[in-house]
Structures are given as C-alpha cells and as structure tokens.
C-alpha positions in Angstrom: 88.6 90.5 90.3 90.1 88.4 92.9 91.5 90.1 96.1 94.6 89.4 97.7 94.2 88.1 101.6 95.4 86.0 103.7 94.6 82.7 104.1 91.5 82.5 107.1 90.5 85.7 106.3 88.5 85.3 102.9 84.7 85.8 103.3 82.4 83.0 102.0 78.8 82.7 101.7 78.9 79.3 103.4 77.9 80.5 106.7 76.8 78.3 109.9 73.5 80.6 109.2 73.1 79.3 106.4 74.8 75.7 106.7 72.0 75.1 110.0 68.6 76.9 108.4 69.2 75.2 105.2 70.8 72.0 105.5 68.6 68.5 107.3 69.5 64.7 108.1 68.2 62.3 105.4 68.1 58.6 106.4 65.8 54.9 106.3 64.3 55.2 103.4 61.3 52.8 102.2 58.8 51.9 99.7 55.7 51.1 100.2 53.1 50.6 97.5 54.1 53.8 95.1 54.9 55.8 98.0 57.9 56.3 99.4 58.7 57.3 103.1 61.9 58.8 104.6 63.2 60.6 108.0 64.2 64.1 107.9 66.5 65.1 111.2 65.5 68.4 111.2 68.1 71.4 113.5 65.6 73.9 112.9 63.0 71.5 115.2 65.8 70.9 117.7 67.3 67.7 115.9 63.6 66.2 116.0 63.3 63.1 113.4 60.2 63.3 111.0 58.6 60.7 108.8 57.7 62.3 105.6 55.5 60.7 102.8 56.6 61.3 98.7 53.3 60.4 96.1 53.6 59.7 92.5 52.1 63.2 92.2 55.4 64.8 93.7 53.8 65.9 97.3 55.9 65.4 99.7 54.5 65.8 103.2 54.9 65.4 106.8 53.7 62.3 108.8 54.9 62.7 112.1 53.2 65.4 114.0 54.5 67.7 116.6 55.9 66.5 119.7 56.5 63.0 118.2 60.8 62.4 116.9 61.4 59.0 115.6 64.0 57.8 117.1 64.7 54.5 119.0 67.8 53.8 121.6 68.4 50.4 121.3 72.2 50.0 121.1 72.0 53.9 122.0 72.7 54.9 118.3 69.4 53.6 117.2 68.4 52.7 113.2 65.2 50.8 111.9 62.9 52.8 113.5 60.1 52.8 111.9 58.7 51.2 109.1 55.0 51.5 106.7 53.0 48.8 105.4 49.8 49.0 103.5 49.8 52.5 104.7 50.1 51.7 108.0 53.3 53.4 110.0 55.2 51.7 113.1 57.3 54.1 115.3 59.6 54.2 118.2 59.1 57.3 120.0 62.0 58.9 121.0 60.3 60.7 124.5 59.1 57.1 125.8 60.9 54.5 124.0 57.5 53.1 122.9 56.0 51.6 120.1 53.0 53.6 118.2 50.7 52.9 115.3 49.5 55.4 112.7 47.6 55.3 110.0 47.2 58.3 107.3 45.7 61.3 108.6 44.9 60.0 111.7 47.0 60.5 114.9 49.6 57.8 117.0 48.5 56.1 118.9 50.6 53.5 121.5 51.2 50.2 120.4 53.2 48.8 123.0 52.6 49.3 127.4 54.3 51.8 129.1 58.1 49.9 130.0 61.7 50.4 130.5 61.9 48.7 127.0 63.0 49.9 123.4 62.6 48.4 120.2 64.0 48.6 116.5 64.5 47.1 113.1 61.0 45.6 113.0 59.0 43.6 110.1 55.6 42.9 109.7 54.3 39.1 109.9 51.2 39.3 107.7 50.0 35.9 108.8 50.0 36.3 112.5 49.0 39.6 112.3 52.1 40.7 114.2 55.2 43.0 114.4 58.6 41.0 114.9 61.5 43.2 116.5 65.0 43.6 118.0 63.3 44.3 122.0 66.4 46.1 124.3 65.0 45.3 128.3 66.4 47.8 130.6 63.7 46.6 133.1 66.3 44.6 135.8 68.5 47.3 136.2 72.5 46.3 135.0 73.4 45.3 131.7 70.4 45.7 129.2 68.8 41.8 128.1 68.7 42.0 124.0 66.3 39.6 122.3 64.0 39.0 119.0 60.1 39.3 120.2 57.2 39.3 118.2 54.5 42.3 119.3 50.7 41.3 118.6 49.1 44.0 116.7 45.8 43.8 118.1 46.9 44.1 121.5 50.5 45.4 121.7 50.6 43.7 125.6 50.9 40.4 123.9 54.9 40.6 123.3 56.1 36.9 122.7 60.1 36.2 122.9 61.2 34.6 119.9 64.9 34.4 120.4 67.9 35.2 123.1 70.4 34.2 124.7 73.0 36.1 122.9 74.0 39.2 124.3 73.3 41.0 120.6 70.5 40.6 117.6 69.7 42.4 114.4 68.2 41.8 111.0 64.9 39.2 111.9 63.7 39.1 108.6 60.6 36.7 107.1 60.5 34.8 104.0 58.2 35.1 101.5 55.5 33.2 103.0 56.2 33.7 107.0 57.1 30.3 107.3 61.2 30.8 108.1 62.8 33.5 110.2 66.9 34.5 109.4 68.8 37.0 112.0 72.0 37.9 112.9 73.5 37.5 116.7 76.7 38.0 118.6 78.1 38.0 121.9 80.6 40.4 124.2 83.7 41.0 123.1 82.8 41.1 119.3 81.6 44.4 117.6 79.2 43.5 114.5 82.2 44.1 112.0 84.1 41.5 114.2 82.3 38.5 114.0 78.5 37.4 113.8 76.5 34.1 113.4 73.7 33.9 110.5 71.1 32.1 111.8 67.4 30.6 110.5 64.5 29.0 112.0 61.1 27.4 110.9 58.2 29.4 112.0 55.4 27.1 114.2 52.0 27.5 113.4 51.4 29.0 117.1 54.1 31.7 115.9 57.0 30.1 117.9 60.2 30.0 116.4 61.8 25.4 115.7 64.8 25.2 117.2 67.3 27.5 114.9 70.3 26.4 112.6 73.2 28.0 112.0 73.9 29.2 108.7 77.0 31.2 108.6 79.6 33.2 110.3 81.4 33.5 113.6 83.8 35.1 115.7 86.2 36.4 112.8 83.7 36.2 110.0 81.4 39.4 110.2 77.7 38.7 108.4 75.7 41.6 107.2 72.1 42.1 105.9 70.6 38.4 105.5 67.9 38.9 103.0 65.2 36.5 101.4 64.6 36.0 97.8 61.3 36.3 96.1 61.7 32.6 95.3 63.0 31.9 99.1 67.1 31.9 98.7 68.7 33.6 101.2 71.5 36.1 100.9 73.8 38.2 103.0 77.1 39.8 103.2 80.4 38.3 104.5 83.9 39.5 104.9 85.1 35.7 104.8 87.2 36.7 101.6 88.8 39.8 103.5 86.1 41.5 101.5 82.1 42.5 102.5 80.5 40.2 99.7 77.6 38.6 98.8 77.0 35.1 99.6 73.9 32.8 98.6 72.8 29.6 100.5 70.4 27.3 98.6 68.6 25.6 101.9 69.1 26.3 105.6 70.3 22.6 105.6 72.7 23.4 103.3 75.5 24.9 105.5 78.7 23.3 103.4 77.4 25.1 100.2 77.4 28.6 100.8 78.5 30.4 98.0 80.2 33.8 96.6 77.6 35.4 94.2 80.5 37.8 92.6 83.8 37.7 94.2 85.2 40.8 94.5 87.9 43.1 95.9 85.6 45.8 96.9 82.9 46.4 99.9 79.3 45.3 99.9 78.8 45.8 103.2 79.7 48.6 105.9 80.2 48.6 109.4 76.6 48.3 111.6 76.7 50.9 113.8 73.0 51.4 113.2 69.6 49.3 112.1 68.0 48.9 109.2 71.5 49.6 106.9 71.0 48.2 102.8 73.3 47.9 100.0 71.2 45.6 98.0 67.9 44.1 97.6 66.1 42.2 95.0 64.3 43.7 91.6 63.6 40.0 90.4 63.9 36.6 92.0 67.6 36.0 90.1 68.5 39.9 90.1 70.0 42.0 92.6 70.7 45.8 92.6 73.6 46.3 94.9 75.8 49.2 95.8 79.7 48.6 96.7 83.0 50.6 97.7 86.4 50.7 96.3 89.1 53.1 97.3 86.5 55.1 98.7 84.4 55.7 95.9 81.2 54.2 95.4 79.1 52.2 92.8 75.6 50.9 91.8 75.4 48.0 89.9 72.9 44.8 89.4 73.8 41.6 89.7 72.2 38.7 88.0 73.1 35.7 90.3 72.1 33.0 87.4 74.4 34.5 84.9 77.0 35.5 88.0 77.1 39.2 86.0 77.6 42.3 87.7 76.3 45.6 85.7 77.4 48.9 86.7 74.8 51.3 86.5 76.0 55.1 85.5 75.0 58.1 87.8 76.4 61.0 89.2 76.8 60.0 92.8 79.8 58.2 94.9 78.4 57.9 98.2 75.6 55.4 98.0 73.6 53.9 101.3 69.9 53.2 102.2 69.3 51.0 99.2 65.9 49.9 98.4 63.6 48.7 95.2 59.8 47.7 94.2 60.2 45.8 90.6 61.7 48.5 88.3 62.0 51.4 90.7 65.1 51.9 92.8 65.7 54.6 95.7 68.8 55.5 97.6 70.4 58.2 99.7 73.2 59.6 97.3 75.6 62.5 97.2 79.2 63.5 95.6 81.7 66.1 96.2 79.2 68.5 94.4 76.0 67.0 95.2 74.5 67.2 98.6 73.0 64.1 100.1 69.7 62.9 98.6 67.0 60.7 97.9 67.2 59.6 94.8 65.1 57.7 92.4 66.0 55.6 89.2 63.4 54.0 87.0 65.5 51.2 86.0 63.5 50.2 82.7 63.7 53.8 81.5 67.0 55.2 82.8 65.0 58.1 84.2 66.5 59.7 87.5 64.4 62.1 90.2 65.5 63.9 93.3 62.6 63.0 95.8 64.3 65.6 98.4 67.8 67.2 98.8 69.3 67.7 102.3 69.7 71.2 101.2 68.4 73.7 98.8 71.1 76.1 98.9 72.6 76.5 95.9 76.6 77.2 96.4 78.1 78.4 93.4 81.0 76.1 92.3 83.7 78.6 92.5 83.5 78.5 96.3 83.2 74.3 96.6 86.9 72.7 97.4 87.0 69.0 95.3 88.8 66.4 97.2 91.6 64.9 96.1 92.5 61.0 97.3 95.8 60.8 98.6 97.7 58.0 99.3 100.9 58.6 101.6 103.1 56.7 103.6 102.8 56.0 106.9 104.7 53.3 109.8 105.7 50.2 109.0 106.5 51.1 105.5 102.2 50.9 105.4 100.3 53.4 103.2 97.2 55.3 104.5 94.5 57.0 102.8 93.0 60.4 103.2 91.3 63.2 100.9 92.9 67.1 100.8 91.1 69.4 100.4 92.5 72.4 99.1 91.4 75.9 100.2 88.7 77.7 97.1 87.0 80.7 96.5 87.0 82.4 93.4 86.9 85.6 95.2 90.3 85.3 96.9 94.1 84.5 96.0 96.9 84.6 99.1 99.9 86.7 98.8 102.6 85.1 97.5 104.9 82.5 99.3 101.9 81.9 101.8 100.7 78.5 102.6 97.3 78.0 103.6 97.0 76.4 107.6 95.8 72.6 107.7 92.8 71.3 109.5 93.2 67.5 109.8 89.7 65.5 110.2 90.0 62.3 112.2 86.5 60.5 111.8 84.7 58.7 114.8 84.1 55.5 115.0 86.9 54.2 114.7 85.7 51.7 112.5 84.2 53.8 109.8 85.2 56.0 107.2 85.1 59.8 105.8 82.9 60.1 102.2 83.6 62.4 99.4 79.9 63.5 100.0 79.7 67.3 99.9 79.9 68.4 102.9 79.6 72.2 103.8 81.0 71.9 106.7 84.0 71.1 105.0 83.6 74.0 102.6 83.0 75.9 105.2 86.6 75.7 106.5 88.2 75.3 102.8 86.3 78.4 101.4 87.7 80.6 104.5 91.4 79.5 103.6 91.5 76.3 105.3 93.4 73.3 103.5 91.7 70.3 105.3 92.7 66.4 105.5 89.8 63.6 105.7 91.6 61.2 107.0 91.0 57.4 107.0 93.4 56.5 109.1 94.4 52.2 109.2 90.8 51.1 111.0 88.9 52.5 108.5 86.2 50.7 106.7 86.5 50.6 103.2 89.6 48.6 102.0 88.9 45.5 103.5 89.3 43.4 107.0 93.0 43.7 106.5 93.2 47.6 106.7 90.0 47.3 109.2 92.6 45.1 111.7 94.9 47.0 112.0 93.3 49.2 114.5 93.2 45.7 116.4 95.4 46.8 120.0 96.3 49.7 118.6 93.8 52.5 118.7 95.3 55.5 120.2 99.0 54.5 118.0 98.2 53.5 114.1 95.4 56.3 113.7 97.6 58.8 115.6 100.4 58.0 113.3 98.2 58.3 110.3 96.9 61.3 111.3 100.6 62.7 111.6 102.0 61.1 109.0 99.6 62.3 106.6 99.6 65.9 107.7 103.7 66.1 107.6 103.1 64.3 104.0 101.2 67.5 102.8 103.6 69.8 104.5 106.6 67.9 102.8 104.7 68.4 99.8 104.5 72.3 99.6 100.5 72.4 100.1 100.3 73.3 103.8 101.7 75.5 106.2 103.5 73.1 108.6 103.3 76.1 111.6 99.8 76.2 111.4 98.3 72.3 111.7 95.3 71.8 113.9 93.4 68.3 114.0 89.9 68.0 115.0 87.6 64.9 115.9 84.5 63.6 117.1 83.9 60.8 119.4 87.0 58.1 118.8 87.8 61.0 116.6 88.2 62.9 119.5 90.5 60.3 120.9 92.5 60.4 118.2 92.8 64.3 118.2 93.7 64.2 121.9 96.3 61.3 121.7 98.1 63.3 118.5 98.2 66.3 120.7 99.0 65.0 124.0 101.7 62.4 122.3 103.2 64.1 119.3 104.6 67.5 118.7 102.9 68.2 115.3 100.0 70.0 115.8 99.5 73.5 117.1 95.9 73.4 117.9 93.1 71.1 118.4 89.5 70.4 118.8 87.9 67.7 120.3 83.9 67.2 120.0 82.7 64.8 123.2 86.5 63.1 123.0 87.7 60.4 124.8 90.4 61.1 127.3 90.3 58.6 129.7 90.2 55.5 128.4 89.2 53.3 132.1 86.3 55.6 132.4 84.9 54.6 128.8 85.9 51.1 129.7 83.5 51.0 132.7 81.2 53.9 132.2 79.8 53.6 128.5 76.2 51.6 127.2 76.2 47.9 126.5 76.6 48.0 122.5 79.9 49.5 123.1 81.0 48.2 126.8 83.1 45.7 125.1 84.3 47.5 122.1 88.2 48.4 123.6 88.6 44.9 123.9 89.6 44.7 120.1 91.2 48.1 120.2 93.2 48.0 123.1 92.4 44.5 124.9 90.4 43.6 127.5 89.8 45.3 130.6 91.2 45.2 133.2 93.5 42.7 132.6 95.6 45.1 130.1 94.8 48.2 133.0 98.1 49.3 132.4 97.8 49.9 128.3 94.8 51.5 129.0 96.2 54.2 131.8 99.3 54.7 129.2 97.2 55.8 126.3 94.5 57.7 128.3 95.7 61.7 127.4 94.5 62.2 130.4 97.5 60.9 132.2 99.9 62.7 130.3 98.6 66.6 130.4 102.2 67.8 130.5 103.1 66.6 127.1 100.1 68.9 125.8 101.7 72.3 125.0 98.8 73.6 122.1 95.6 75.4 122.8 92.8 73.2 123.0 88.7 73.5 122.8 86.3 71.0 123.7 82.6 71.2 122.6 80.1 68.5 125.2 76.9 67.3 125.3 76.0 67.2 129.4 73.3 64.8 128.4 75.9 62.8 126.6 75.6 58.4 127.7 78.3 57.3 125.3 81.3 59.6 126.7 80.3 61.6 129.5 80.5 65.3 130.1 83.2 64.5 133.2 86.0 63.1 130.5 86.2 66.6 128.9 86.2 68.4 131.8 89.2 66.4 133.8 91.2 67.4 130.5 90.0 71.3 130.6 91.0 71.2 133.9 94.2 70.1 133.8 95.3 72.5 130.8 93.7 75.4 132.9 96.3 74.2 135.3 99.0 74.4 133.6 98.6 77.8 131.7 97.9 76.4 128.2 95.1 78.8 126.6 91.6 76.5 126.8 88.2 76.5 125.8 85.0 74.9 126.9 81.9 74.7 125.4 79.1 72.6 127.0 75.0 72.4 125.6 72.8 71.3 128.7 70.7 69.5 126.1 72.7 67.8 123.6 73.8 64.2 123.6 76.4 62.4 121.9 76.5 64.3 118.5 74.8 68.0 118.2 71.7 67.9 116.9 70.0 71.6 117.9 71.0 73.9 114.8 71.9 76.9 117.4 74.4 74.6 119.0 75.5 73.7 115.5 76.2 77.0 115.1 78.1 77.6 117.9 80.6 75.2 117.4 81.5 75.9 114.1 81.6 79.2 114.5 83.5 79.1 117.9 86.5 76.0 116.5 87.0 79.1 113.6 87.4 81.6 116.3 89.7 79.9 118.3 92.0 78.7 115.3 92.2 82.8 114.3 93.3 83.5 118.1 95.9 81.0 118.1 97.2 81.2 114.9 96.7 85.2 114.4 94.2 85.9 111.3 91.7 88.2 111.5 88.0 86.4 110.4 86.6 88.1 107.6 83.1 88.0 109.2 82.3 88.3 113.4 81.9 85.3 114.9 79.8 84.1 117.9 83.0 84.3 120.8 83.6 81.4 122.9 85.5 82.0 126.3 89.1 81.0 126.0 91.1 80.9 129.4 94.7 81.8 129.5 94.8 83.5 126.5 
C-alpha cells in the first residue's frame, strides 16, 4: 500500500551510497583486432580513468595499473587519449602529461621526454613507424602553441612538427595507405561548433607533410570528424545546411564538388568539446553506420552512399555516442530513460545485441524511475524552447491532496550542448524523493540545428535565463508544479545561468550553483586557451563590449538576489576559479540571505571523488528541505548554512 506524504519526504532506494559505489564513467571506446577497449572513470578510485580490455571469451579486465589515470589536458577537457593497435596501448598520463607505451601484461613505460607538453587524439602511421598527434606546448609560458607532430616510436625524443600556425587542431587522421593526412584547424574567436577549416596534405616520403589544401569549411561552417574511406574518399560532418551532415569529397583537388551524402533535418554531429568524438564510421567502402539526433532523441542507422539510402537500425537506446565498427561488428556507448549508459555491441549480420559493460549494475525497480516527458513551451520572442519534465515517482508514495510537488529546474553547462533522456539517477534521485525536475535545453542548445544553436550568439546570460523561466512558469501554469517552491541548479555555464535567473528574475526561491560563473571579466581574462575566446560569440569581444560584460556578471548585482543560495567548488578548479564563488558567498553573507559553501581541496572543474559526489547531492537536498520546510525522509550529510 502506498503512504500518504508530502512531497520531499518520500524515502527511495536511490541513495548517493548507492548512486557513487555503484555507478562509473564510460567513454572512448575502440576495436582492435576482436578486442575491444574502453575507459572506465572510476569515483570509487578517486575519479581515476582506466583502460579496460573485453575478449571474445567475455573477460573483461583491467589494463591500466595503479597509480596510472588516463587522462590528457589538451584544451583542458581532454578526449582521445589513448588508443591500441596490434595490441599495443598509447596513453597520456594524467600525473605528467606524458606519453607511455604498453604492451599486454607488461608495465608503461614513457614514450615521450619529460616536458611542459600534452598530447591527444593520436593515430598510428604504420609506415613510418610513428604516432601522429594533436601536441599542446606550454613550454614558453603565455598562451599555449597547438600543433599536429608526429612522435617516432623507437625513440619518443624524435617529435617532428607536421602542422601549425593555427591557434587550434583536431582529427589528423591517415588514409588507407599513409600517403594523405586530413585535420581540422581554427583560430581565436571561433569555438569548433563555430567555424572550422578541413584541410589535407600529401605525406613526403621523409614523413613531412606537401604543402596542405583546403577542403572545406570556415568561419561560419563548423566541420566535424573528417574520416577516410577503405577505398580513400574522404568524409566529414558539416552544418553548411543549418544541419550537422555528412558530406563526401571525391579528390582533395576537388573542392567545388563536395557533396551531401543524405540531406537531412537532423544532427550528425555534436559539439567538440572533447577528442576523439564519432557518430559514424565505415562497415564497407560504400557503407556507413551513422548515429543522428532529432528533437532530442537519437538514432542508428547505415547509410549506403552509392544508393544514397539511409536504414534505421531498431534498438532500445536514444542516446547514442562513441561510435565505432570492424566489418560486421558495431560498438557504441548507449542508454535511455531506463537503460543506464553502456557499451553496447550489435552483430550487424545477425541482429544479435551484447552489453560489454553497464555503468551500473544496480538494478532500480521501475516503480521508482521518473520517464521524461519532452515539452515544448513558449518562450520570448514568440520562440519556443525545449525541455524534458520529469515528474516526481515512487510506487511507495502518493501526496496529500491539493499538493504540488516543488520544481528543480536543470540548466546544462556548456552552453552549447544539450541534456539526454539517458537515465540518469541523479535525476531519480531528486524525482523519487518528490522532486518534479525540468532538463532544460534552453535556445543554445545543440540538437536542433545552427539556428537554435545561434541564438545564444550575444546573448548568454538573457535567452537561456528566459528559457529557464519561461519553462518553469509554463509547468506552474500548467498545474504540475508548485510555483512557491522553484529552485534551478547548474554546472559550469549552467551555473551562470542559475545565478543570472536568480540575481535577475524573481521566480526562483532557491538555487544551486556547481563551480558557476559570476563574474563574467574574470572568466574573460582568467580561463585556459580552448575557452579564452569563447564569450566573444556569447557576449562579444572583450574588452571592447566591457560594459555588457560588467552588466550581466551577478556579481554586480547581489542586491537583486533575495533566495538562499549554495555553491559546491573545486579549489583546484583552472576553468572557473574557486575566487568567482567565493566574491558571490561573500556578498550574500553580507547581506543576510541564508548561504552555503562547499569547497573540495582536490577537485577540479567537475567532481570526480565519489565522497565529494556524495556530498553534494546529499547537501543541495538538505538545503532545499531547510528552505522550503520538508523534513527528509532519510539523514543527510549537513552542510553549514550561514544566516539561517
């Protein structure tokens, strides 16, 4: 029988104990020969990043050994670091930015010298017996030098610079036969979802690179995974249509007659924040199994680009990344709203599907899991905006009548990215507690083309905060939430957003903000290279437009705060430092608004130590129940609130 209770009161076995011992980061996943190798992000091991080996014979086992975590630092948010052939691993180690060498059962050892240097999203030239890479110098002091460098494997001091100039490079990827090299570069003020340049060069017989042609792209056309053919075409992803598609060229000479493979209103591609991304690759020279995005849901499908046919392949997932196939045999990281994120293998000749490894074990019976529903709602500008509402579940609990459940509103980071209908517990933790809970993706968001992606362009910190609003007075126009009790919470820009909603509307009565921005001149001048240039686009460029950027920094406007806030901060934290959070905790302490701050000494930018994890979740729920007076069905870890 269900109990009567308030809403926030209901106990649910989604716990942060069980949410951090259970639950690991899946990512980069490749094949090679018939095994298949992963990373595992691991809280348990203090966030460390593990290689780990699947067989044909289902063994799954570690390859990385204790101290190592894979992890590299170019662009600070890392990607493609590492990759296996013939049995052979390449690894950037987190500790020392270097490059090691491992073969099976034997232990690292160093590839590349002792340097202020970092490198990712490496392949292997067979013929020159050497590794090409994306090399990040931070040996000069200032602004990093980014390049494309080939490494020799015999003796990892012989590092050869194949290609700069521009201030950014990804994707150096070989042809079939070593003899052309394709990449991807862009300069300052252009994020990779702005505008890149394809670019392709014959390989010399010394290993030098002929002088490069350009391909494709440029400032407002955004190119994404260039990738060869088995028969030497070469592919990528544009957004030239308003749309992430895929595009063929026949010849590197052959500029004028790049060509759509399948036109298409949906998303091939996704915004680079990271290496080593993949929506598609090749099964057969004129065959290519792809995975795209529409309205938020997502798809497999092969594509034979003779025939111009796209296929849709039926499985159970709508969040689909990490894309990668040997002949017949497909892997991918998938998930749904009742599926955790996995690795997941298809046999395409057979239909057959295997779970290589969940990201959790934990079985959560349904009757607790909240399924999202995509709204649609109206916002400014007689615009619509997107989100997915949660409702509060748990089949052990119903709330007295006439009561509406309090609204958590989600603004992802980024800002130029989206929120998945992945199942999240972190979500189910709030929902199964009594929480409704909004996933915003607020206009900026990736996902429904360049048009919606623009219109973040000079106006972050005003269209996502009126998304935000708009779609949480939507619901409580609706009759599903309690308009008395909204909060927002947010990460990163998501943190931005949170703090902007609460510092310049009067909607919200509480807030969280997870290493937020405040002050928008201090991220402006005191933030890495990969993003230094980044508010150009979202609020213009600095400091010419000083005066935008002091009147949307919430930090310049603490007295139109008048909610309880809590801030959670990495000290170790390069991207927004610890000193943005604690000017705003400060100035609420000043002026008597209840407060909350909650710093870990060893945490960057994201939490990656399951205690800390813990802590935070546990300690945003505790602070909502003070502030908006429920009493927590289970005791929580307390966090220190001043003024209250």
């Amino acid at each position: 029988m269900t109990q009567i209770a308030p809403y926030g009161s209901w106990k649910s076995p989604i716990t942060t104990d069980l949410i951090v011992a259970g639950t690991i980061g899946l990512s980069s996943i490749t094949i090679d020969g018939d095994d298949v190798y992963w990373i595992e992000g691991r809280p348990s091991e203090g966030g460390r990043n593990v290689i780990v080996r699947h067989t044909t014979d289902g063994q799954t086992t570690d390859i990385t050994p204790l101290p190592f975590n894979v992890r590299t630092r170019v662009h600070e948010y890392g990607g493609g670091a590492f990759l296996v052939v013939d049995g052979t691993i390449y690894f950037s180690s987190f500790a020392d930015q270097r490059l090691y060498c491992q073969t099976l059962g034997t232990e690292p050892q160093p590839l590349t010298p002792e340097a202020n240097l970092r490198y990712a999203d490496g392949v292997i030239d067979k013929q020159r017996d050497r590794l090409i890479c994306i090399q990040e110098d931070h040996t000069k002091g200032g602004e990093p030098t980014n390049r494309i460098v080939s490494i020799n494997l015999k003796n990892g001091e012989d590092i050869q610079i194949l290609a700069e100039g521009y201030d950014f490079y990804a994707s150096p990827r070989l042809n079939k036969d070593g003899s052309q090299l394709c990449w991807i570069c862009w300069n300052h003020p252009n994020m990779p979802w702005d505008g890149t340049e394809l670019w392709v060069a014959q390989v010399n017989t010394d290993g030098s690179l002929d002088e490069g042609k350009f391909v494709a792209g440029g400032k407002e056309e955004s190119i994404f995974q260039p990738q060869w053919s088995p028969d030497g075409m070469l592919c990528f992803v544009s957004d030239r249509s308003k749309w992430w598609n895929l595009y063929q060229v026949p010849g590197v000479t052959e500029t004028a007659n790049v060509a759509p493979l399948y036109p298409l209103d949906a998303e091939f591609g996704m915004p680079q924040w990271v290496f080593g991304m993949s929506t598609y690759t090749f099964t057969a020279p004129n065959k290519i199994l792809c995975t795209f995005s529409q309205n938020g849901i997502g798809h497999l499908a092969t594509l034979n680009t003779t025939k111009k046919h796209l296929q849709e392949i039926e499985i159970p997932y709508t969040s689909i990344s990490s894309l990668t196939a040997k002949e017949s045999r497909v892997c991918f990281l998938g998930s749904s709203p009742t599926e955790p994120s996995s690795i997941i293998q298809i046999n395409l000749s057979t239909g057959a599907i295997d779970i290589l490894k969940r990201s959790t074990d934990l079985k959560i019976d349904s009757g607790y899991l909240s399924i999202p529903q995509a709204i649609e709602f109206p916002t400014e500008n007689g615009k619509t905006a997107y989100g997915l509402f949660y409702p509060p579940t748990n089949k052990d609990y119903t709330a007295p009548v006439g009561e509406k459940p309090p609204l958590l509103v989600k603004s992802h980071g980024g800002p130029t990215a989206a929120t998945s209908s992945s199942l999240s517990l972190k979500i189910q933790y709030w929902t199964s507690r009594g929480f409704a809970l909004f996933d915003v993706n607020y206009g900026g968001s990736t996902g429904y083309g360049r048009d919606y992606q623009q219109r973040l362009k000079n106006n972050w910190g005003i269209v996502d905060v009126d998304d935000c609003v708009n779609g949480a007075q939507y619901l409580a126009k609706q009759g599903l939430v309690d308009s008395n009790r909204m909060a927002i919470s947010g990460g990163s820009a998501g943190g931005y957003t949170t703090l902007c909603a609460l510092t310049f509307k009067d909607v919200f009565k509480a807030g969280a903000s997870y290493y937020g921005v405040s002050d928008l001149e201090a991220l402006a001048t005191d933030t890495h290279k990969f993003e230094s240039r980044y508010l150009d686009g979202l609020i213009g460029a600095y400091p010419e437009k000083k005066e935008i950027y002091q009147q949307r920094s919430p930090i310049n406007f603490t007295e139109g705060l008048s909610c309880p806030v809590i801030f959670f901060q990495g000290l170790e934290d390069k991207i927004v430092p610890p000193n943005q959070a604690e000017k705003m905790v400060e100035a609420l302490q000043q002026k008597g608004l209840p407060v909350a701050y909650v710093a870990f000494p060893e945490e960057q930018h994201g939490f990656r130590r399951s205690e800390n994890i813990k802590h935070a979740l546990d300690g945003e729920f505790y602070f909502y129940s003070r502030v908006f007076g429920f009493t927590p069905a289970e005791n929580l870890e307390v966090v220190e609130i001043i003024n209250i």
